[in-house]
PyMOL Python script that loads the backbone (N, CA, C, O; Angstrom):
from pymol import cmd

cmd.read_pdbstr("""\
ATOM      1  N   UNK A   1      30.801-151.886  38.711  1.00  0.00           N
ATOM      2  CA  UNK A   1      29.564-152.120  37.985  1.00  0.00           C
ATOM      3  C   UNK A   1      28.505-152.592  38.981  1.00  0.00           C
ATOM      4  O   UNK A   1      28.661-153.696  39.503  1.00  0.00           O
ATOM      5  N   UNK A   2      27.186-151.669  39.360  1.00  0.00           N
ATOM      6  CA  UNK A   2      26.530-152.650  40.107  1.00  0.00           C
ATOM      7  C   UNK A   2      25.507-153.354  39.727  1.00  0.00           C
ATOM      8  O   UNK A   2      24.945-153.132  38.655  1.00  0.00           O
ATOM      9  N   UNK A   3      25.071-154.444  40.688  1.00  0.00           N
ATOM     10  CA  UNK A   3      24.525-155.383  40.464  1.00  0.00           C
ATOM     11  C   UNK A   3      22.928-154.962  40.423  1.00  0.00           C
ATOM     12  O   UNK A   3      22.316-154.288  41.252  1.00  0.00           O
ATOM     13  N   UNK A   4      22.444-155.557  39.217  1.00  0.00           N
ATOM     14  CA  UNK A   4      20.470-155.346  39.288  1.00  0.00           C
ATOM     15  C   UNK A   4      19.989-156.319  39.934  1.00  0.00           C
ATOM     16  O   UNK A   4      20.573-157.309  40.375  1.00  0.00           O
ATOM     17  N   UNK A   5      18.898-156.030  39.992  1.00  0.00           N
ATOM     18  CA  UNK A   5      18.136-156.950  40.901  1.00  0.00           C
ATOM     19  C   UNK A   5      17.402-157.782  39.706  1.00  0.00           C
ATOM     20  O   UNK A   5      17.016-157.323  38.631  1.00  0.00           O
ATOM     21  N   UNK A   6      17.322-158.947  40.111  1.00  0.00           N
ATOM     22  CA  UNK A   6      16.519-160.282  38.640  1.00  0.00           C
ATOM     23  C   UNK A   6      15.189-159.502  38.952  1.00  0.00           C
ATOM     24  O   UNK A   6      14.638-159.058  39.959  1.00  0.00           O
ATOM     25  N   UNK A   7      14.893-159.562  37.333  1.00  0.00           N
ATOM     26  CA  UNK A   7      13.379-159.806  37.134  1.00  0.00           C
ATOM     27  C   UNK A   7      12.520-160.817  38.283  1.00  0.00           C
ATOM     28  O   UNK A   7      13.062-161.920  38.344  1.00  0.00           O
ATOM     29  N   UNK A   8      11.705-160.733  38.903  1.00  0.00           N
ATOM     30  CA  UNK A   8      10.701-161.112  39.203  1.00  0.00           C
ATOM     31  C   UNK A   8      10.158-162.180  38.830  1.00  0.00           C
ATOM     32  O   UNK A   8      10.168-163.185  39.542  1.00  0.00           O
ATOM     33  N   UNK A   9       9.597-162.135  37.657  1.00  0.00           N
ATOM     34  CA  UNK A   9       8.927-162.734  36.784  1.00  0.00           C
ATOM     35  C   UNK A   9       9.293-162.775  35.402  1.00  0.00           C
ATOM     36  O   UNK A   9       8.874-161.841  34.717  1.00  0.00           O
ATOM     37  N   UNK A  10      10.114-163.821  34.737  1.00  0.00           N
ATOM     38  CA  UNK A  10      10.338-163.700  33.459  1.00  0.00           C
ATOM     39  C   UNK A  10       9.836-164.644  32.551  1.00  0.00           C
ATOM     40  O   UNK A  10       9.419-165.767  32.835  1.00  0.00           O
ATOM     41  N   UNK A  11       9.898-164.135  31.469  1.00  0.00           N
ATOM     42  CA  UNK A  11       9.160-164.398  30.747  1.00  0.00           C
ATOM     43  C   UNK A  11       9.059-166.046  30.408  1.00  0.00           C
ATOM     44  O   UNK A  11       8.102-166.429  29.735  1.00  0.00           O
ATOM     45  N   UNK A  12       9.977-166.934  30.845  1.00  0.00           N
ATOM     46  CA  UNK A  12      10.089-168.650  31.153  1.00  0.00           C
ATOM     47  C   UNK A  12       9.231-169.033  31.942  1.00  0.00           C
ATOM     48  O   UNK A  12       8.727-170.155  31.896  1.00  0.00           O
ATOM     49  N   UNK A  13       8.839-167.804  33.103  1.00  0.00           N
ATOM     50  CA  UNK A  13       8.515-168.300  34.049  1.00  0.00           C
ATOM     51  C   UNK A  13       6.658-168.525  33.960  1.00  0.00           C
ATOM     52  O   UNK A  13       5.909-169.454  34.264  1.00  0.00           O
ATOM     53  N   UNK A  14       6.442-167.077  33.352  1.00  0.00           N
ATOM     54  CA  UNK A  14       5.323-166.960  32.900  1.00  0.00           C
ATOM     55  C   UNK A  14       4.676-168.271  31.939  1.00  0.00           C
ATOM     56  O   UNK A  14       3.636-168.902  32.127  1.00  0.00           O
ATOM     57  N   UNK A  15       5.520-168.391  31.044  1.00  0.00           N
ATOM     58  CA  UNK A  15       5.258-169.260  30.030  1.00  0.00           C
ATOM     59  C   UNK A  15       5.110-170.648  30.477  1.00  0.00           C
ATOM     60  O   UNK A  15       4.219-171.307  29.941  1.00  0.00           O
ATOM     61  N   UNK A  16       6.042-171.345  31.618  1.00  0.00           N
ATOM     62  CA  UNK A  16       5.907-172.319  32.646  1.00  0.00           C
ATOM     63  C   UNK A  16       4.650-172.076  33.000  1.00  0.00           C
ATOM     64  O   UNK A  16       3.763-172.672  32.390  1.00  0.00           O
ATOM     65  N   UNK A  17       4.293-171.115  34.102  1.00  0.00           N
ATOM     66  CA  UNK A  17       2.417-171.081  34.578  1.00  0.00           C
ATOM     67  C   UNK A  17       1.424-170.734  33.630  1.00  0.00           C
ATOM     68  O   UNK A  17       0.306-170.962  34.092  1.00  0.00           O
ATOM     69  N   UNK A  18       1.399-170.237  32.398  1.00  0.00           N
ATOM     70  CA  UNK A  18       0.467-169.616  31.698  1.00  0.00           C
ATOM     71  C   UNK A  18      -0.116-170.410  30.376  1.00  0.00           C
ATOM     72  O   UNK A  18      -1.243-170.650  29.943  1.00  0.00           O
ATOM     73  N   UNK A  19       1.280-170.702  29.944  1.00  0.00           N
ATOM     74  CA  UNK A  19       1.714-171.031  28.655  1.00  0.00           C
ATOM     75  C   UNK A  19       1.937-170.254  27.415  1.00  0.00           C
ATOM     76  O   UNK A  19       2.746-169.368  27.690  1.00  0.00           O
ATOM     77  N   UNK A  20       1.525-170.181  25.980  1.00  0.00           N
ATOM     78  CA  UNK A  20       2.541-169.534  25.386  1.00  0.00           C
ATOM     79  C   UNK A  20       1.562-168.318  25.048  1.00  0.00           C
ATOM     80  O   UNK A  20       1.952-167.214  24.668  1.00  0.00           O
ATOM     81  N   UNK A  21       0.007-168.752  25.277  1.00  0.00           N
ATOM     82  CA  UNK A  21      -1.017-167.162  24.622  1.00  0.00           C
ATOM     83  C   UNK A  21      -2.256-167.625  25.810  1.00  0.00           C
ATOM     84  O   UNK A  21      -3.165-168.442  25.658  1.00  0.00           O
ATOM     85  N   UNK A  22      -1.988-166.952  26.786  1.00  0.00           N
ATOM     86  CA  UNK A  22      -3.310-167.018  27.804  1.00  0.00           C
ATOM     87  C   UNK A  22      -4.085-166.648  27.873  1.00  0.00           C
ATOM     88  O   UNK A  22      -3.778-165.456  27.909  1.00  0.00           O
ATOM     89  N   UNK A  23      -5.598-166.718  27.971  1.00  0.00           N
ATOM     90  CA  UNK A  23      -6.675-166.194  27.601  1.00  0.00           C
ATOM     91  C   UNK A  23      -6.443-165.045  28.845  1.00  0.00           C
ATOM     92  O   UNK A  23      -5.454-164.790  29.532  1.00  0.00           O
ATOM     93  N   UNK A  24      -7.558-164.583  28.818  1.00  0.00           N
ATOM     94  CA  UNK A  24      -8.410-163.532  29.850  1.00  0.00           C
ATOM     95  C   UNK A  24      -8.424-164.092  30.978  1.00  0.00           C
ATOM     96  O   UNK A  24      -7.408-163.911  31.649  1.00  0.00           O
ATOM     97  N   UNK A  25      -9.455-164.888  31.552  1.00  0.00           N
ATOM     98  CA  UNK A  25      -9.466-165.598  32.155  1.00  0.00           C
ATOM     99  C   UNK A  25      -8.354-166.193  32.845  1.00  0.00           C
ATOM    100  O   UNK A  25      -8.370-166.113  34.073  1.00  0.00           O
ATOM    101  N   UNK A  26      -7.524-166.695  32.362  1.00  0.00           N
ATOM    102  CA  UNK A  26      -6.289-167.501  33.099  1.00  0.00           C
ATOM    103  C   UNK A  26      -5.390-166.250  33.616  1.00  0.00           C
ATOM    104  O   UNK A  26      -4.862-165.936  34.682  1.00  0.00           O
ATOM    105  N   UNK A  27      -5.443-165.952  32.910  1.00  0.00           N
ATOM    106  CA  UNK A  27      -4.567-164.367  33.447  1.00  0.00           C
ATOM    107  C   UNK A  27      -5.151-163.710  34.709  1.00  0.00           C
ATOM    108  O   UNK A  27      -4.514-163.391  35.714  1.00  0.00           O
ATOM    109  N   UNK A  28      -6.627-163.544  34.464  1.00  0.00           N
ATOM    110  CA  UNK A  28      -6.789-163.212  35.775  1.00  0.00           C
ATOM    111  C   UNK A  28      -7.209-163.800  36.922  1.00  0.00           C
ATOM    112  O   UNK A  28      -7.489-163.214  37.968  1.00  0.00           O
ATOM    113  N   UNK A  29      -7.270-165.602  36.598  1.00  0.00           N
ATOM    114  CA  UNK A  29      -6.935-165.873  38.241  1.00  0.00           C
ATOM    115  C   UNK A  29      -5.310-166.200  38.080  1.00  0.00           C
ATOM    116  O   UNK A  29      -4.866-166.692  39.117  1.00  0.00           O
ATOM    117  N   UNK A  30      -4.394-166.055  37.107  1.00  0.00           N
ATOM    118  CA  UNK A  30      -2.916-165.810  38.013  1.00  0.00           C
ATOM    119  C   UNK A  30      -3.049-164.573  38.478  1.00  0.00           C
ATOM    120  O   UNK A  30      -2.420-164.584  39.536  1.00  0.00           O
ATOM    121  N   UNK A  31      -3.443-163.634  38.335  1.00  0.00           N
ATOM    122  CA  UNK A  31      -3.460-162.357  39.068  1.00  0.00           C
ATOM    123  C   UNK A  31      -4.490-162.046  40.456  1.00  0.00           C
ATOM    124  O   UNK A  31      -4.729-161.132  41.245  1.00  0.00           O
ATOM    125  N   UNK A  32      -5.060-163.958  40.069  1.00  0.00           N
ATOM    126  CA  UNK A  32      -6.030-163.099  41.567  1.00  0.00           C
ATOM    127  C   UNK A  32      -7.317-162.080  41.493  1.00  0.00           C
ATOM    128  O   UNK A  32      -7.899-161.706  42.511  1.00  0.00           O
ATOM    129  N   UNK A  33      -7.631-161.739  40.376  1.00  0.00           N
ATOM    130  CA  UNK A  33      -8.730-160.821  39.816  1.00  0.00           C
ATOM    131  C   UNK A  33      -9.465-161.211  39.350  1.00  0.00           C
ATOM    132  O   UNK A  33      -9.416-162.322  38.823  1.00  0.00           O
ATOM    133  N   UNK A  34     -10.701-160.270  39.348  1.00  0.00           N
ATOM    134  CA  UNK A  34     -11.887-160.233  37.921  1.00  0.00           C
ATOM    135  C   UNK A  34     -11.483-160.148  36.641  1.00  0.00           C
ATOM    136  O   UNK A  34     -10.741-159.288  36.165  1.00  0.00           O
ATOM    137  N   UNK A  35     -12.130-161.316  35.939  1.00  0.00           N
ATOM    138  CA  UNK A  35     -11.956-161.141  34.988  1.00  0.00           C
ATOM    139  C   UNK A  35     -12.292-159.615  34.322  1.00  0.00           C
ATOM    140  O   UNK A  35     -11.604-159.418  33.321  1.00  0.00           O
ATOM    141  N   UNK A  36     -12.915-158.850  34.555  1.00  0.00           N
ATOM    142  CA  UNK A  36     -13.582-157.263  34.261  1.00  0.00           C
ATOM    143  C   UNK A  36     -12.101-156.765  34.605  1.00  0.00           C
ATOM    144  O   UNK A  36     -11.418-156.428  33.639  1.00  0.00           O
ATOM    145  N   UNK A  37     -11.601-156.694  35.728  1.00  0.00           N
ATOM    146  CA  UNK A  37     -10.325-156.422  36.051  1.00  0.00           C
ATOM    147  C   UNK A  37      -9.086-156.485  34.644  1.00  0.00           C
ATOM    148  O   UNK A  37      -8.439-155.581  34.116  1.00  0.00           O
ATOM    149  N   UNK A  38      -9.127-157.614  34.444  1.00  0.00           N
ATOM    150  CA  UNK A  38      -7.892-157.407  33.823  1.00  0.00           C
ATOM    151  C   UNK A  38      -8.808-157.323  31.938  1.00  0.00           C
ATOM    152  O   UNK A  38      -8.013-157.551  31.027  1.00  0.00           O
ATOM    153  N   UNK A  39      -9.929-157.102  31.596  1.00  0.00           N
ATOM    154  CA  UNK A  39     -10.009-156.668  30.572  1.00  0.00           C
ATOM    155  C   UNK A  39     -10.224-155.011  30.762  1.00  0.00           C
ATOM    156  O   UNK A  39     -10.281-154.358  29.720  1.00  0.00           O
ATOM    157  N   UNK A  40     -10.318-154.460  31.752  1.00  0.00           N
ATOM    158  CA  UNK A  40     -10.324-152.830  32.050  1.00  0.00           C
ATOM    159  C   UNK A  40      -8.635-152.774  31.780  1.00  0.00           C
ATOM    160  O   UNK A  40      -8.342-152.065  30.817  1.00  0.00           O
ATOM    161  N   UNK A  41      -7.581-153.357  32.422  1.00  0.00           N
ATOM    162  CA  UNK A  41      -6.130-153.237  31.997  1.00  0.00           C
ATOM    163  C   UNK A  41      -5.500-153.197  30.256  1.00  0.00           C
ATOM    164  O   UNK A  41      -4.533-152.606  29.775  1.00  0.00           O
ATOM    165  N   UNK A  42      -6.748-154.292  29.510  1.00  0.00           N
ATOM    166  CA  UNK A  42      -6.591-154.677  28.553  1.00  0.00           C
ATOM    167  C   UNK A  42      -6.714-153.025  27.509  1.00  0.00           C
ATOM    168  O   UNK A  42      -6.063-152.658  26.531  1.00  0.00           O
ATOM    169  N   UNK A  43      -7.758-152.409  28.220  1.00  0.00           N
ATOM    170  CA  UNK A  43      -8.249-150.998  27.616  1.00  0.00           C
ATOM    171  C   UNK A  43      -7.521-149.814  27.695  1.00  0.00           C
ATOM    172  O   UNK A  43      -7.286-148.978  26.823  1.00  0.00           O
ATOM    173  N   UNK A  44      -7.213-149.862  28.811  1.00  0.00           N
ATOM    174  CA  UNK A  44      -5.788-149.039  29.271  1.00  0.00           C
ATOM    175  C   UNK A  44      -4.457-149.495  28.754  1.00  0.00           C
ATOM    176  O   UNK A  44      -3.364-149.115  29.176  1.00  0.00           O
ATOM    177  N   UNK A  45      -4.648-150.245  27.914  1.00  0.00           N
ATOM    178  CA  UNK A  45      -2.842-150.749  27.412  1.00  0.00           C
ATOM    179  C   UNK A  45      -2.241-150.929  28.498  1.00  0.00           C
ATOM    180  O   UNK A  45      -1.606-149.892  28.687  1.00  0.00           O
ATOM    181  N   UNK A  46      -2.043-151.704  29.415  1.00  0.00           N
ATOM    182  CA  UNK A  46      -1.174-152.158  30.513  1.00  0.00           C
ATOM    183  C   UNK A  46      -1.271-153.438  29.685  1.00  0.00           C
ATOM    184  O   UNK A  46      -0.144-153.680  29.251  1.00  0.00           O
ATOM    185  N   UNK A  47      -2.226-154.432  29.254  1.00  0.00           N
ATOM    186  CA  UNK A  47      -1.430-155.354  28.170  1.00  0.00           C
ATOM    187  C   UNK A  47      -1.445-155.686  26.647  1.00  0.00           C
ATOM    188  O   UNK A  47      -2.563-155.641  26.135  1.00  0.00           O
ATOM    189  N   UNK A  48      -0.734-155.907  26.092  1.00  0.00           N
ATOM    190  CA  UNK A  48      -1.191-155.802  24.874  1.00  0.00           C
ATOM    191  C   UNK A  48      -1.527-157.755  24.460  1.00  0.00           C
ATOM    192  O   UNK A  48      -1.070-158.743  25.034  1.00  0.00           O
ATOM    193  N   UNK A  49      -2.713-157.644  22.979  1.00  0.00           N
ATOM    194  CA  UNK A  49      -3.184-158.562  22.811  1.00  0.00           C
ATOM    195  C   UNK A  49      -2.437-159.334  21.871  1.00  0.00           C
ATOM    196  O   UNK A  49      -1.351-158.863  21.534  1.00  0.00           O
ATOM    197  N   UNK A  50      -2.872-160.665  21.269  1.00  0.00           N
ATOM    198  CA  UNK A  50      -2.114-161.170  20.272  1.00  0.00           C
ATOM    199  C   UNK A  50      -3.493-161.069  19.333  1.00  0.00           C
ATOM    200  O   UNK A  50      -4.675-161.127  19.672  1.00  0.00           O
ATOM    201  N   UNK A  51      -2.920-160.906  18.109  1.00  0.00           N
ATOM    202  CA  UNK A  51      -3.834-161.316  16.934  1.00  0.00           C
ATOM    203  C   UNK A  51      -4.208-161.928  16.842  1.00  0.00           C
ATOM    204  O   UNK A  51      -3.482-162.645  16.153  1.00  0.00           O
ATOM    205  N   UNK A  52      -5.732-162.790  17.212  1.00  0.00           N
ATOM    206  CA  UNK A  52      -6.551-163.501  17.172  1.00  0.00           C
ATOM    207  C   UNK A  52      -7.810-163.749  16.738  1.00  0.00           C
ATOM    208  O   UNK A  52      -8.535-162.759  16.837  1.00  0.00           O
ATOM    209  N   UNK A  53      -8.359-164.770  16.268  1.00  0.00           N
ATOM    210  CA  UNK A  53     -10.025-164.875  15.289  1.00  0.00           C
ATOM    211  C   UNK A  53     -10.741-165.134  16.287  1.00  0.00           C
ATOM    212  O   UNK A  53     -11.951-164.959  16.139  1.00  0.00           O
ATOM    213  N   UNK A  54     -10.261-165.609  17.561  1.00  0.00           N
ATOM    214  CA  UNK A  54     -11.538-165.984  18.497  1.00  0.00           C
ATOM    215  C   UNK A  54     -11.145-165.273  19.693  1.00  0.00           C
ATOM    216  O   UNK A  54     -11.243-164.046  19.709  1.00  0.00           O
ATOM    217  N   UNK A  55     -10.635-166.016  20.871  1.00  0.00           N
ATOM    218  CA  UNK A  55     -10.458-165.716  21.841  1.00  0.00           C
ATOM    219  C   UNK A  55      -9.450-164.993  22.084  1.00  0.00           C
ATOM    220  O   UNK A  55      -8.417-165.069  21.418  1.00  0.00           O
ATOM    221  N   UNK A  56      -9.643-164.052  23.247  1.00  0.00           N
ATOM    222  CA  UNK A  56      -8.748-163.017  23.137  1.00  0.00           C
ATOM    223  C   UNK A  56      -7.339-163.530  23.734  1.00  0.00           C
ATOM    224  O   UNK A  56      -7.329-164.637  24.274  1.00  0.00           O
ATOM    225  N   UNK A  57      -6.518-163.009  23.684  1.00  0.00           N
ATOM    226  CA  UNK A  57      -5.398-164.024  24.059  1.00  0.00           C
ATOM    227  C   UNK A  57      -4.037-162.803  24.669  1.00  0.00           C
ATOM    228  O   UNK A  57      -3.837-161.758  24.049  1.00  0.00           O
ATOM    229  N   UNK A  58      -3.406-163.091  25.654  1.00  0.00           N
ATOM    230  CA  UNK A  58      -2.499-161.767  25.929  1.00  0.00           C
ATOM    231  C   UNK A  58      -0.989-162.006  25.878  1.00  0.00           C
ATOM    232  O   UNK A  58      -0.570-163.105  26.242  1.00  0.00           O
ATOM    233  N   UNK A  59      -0.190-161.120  25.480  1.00  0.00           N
ATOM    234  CA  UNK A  59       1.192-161.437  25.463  1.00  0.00           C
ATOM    235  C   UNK A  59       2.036-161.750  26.539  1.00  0.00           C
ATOM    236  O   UNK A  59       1.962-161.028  27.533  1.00  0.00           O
ATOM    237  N   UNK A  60       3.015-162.916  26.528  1.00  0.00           N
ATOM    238  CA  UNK A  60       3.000-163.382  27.561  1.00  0.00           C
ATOM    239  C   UNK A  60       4.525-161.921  28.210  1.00  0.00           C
ATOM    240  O   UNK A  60       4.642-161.597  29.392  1.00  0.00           O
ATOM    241  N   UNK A  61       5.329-161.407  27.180  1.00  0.00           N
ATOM    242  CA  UNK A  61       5.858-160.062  27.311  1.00  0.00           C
ATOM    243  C   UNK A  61       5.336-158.787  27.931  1.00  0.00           C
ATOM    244  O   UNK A  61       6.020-158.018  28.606  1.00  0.00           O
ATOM    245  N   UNK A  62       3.913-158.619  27.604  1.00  0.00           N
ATOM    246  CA  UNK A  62       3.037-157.677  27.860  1.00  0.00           C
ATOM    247  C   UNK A  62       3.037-157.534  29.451  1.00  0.00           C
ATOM    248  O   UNK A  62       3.041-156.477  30.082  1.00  0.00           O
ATOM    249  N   UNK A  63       3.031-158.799  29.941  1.00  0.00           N
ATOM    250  CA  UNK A  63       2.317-159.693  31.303  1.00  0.00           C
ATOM    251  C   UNK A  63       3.514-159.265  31.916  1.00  0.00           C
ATOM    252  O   UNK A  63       3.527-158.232  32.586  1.00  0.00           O
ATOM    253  N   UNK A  64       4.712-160.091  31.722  1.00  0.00           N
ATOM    254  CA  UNK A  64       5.993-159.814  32.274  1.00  0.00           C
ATOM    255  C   UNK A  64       6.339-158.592  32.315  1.00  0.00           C
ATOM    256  O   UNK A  64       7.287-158.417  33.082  1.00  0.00           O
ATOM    257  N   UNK A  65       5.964-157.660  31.805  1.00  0.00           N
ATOM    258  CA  UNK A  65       6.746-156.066  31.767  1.00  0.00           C
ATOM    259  C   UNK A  65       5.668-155.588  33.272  1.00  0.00           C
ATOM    260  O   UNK A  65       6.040-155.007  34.292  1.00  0.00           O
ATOM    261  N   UNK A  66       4.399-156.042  32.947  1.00  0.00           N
ATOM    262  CA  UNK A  66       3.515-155.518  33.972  1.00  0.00           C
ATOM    263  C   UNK A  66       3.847-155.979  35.178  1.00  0.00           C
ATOM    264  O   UNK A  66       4.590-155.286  35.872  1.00  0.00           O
ATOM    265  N   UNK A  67       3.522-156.825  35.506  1.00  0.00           N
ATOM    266  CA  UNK A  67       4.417-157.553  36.800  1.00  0.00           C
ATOM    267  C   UNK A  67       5.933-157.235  37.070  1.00  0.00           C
ATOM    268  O   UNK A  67       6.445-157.492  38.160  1.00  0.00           O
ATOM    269  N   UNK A  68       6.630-156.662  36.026  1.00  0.00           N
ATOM    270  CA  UNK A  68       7.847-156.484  36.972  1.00  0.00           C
ATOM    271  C   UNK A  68       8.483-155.054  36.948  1.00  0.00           C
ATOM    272  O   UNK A  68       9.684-154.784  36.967  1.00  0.00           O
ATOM    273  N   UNK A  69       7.071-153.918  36.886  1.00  0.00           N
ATOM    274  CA  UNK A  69       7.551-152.360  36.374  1.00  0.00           C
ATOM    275  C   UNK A  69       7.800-151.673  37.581  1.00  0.00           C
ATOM    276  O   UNK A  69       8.031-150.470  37.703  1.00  0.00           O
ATOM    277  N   UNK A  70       7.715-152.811  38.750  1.00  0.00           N
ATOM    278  CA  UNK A  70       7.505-151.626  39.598  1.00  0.00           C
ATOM    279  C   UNK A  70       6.554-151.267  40.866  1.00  0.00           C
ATOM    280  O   UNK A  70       6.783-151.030  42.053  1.00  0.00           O
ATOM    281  N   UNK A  71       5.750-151.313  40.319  1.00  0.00           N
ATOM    282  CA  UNK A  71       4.308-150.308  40.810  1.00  0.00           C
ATOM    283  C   UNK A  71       3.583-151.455  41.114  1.00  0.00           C
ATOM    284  O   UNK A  71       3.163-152.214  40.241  1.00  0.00           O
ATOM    285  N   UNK A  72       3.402-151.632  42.396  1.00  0.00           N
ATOM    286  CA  UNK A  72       2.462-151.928  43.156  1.00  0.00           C
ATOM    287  C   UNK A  72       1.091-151.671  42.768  1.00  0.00           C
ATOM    288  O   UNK A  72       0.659-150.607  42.326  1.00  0.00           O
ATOM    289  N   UNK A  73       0.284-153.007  43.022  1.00  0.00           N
ATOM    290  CA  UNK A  73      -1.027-152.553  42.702  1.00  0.00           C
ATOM    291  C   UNK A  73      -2.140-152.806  44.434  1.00  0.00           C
ATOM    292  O   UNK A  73      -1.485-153.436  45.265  1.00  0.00           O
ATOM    293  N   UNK A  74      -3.124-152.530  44.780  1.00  0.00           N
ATOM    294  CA  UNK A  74      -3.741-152.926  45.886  1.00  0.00           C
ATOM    295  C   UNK A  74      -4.746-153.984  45.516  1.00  0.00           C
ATOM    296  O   UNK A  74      -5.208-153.899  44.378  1.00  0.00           O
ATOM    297  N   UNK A  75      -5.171-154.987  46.302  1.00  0.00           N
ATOM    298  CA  UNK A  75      -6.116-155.800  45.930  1.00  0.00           C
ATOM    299  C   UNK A  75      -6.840-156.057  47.104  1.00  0.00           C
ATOM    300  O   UNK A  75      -6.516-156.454  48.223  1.00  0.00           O
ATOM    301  N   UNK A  76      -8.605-155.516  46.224  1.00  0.00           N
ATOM    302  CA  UNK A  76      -9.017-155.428  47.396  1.00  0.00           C
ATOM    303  C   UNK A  76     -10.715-156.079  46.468  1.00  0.00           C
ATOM    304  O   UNK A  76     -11.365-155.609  45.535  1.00  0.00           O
ATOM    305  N   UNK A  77     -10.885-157.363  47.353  1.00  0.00           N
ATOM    306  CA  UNK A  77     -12.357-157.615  46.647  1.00  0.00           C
ATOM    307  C   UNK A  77     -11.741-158.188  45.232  1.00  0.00           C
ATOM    308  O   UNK A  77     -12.450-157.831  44.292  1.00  0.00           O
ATOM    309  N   UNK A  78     -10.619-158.976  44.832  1.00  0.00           N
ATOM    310  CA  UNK A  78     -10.476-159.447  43.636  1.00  0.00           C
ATOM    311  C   UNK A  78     -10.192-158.235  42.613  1.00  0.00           C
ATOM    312  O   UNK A  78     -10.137-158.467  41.406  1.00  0.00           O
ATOM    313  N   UNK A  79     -10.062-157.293  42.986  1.00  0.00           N
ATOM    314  CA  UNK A  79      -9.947-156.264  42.080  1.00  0.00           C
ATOM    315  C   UNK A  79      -8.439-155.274  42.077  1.00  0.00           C
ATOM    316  O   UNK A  79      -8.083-154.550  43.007  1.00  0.00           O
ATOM    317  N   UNK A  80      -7.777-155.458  40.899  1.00  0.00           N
ATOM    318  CA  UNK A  80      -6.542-154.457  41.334  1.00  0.00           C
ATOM    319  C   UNK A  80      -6.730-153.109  41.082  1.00  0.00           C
ATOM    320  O   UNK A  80      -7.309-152.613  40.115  1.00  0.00           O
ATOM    321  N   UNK A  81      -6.003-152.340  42.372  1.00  0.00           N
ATOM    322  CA  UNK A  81      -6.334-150.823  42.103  1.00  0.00           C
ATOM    323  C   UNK A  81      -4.923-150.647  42.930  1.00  0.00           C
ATOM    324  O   UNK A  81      -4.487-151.250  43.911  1.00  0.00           O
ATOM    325  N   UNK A  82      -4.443-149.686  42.219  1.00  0.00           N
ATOM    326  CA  UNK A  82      -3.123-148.825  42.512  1.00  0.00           C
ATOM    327  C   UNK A  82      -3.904-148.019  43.134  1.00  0.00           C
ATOM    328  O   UNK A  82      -5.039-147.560  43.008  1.00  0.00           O
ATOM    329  N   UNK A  83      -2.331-147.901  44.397  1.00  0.00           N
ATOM    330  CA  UNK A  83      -2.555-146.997  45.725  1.00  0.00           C
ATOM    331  C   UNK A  83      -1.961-145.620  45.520  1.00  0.00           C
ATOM    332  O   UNK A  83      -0.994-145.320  44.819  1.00  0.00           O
ATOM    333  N   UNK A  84      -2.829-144.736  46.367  1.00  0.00           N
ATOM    334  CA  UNK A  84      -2.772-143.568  45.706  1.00  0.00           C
ATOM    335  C   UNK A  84      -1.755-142.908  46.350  1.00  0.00           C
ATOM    336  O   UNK A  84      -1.288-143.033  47.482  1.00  0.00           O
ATOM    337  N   UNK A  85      -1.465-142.104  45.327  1.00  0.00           N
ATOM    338  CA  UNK A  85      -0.010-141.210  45.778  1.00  0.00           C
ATOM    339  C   UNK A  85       0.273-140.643  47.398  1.00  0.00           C
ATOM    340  O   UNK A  85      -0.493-139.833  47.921  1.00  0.00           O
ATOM    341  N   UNK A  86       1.169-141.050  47.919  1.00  0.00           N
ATOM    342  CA  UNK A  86       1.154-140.582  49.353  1.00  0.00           C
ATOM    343  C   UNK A  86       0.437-141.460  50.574  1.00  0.00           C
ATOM    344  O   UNK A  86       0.198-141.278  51.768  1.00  0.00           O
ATOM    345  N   UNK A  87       0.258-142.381  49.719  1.00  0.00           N
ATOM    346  CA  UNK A  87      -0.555-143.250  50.896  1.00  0.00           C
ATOM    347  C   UNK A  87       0.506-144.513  51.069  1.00  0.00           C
ATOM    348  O   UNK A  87       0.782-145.271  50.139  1.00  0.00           O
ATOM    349  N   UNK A  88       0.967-144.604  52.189  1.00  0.00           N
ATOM    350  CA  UNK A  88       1.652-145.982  52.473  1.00  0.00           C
ATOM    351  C   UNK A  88       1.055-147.096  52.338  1.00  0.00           C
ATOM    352  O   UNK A  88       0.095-146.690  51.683  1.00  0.00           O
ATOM    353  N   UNK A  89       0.830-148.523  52.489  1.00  0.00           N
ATOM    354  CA  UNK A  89       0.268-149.570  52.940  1.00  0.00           C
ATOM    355  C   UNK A  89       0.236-149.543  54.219  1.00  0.00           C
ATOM    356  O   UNK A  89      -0.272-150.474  54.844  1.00  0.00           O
TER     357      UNK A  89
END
""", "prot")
cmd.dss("prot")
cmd.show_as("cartoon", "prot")
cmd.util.cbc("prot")
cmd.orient("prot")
C-alpha cells in the first residue's frame, strides 16, 4: 500500500490562522495578495462563499482544497498568476 503525501494545509490548520469564516481581506494577506486578486478567484470558483447578509466570507474547505490541488501559482507584484504551460520557474 503506498504511502500519500499529508495535506499541506488542512483544514485545522487553516482554521488555527484564519478562523472559522474569513473575510476577503484576511484571506488575501494569508495569501500574500490583492485583495482584487483573490475576489477575481472568488469569480472563477477557485473559492466558494458562505451565505452571508454582510460581509463576504470564504470557506475555510474551499481555501484548503485550493492550496493543496497542486498547481502552483506565480506571484508577482502581490498578484497570483499561474505559470504558463511549458514554462519552468
Amino acid at each position: 500500500m503506498p504511502i500519500q503525501d499529508p495535506l499541506l494545509f488542512t483544514e485545522a490548520l487553516l482554521l488555527e490562522k484564519l478562523g472559522p469564516a474569513p473575510t476577503v481581506s484576511r484571506v488575501a494577506g494569508f495569501l500574500e495578495e490583492s485583495p482584487t486578486t483573490t475576489w477575481r478567484r472568488i469569480k472563477e470558483h477557485q473559492f466558494q462563499t458562505l451565505p452571508s447578509g454582510g460581509t463576504t466570507r470564504i470557506s475555510i474547505k474551499s481555501l484548503a482544497a485550493f492550496l493543496n490541488r497542486g498547481c502552483d501559482y506565480e506571484l508577482t507584484h502581490k498578484r497570483g498568476r499561474q505559470p504558463k504551460p511549458g514554462k519552468a520557474k
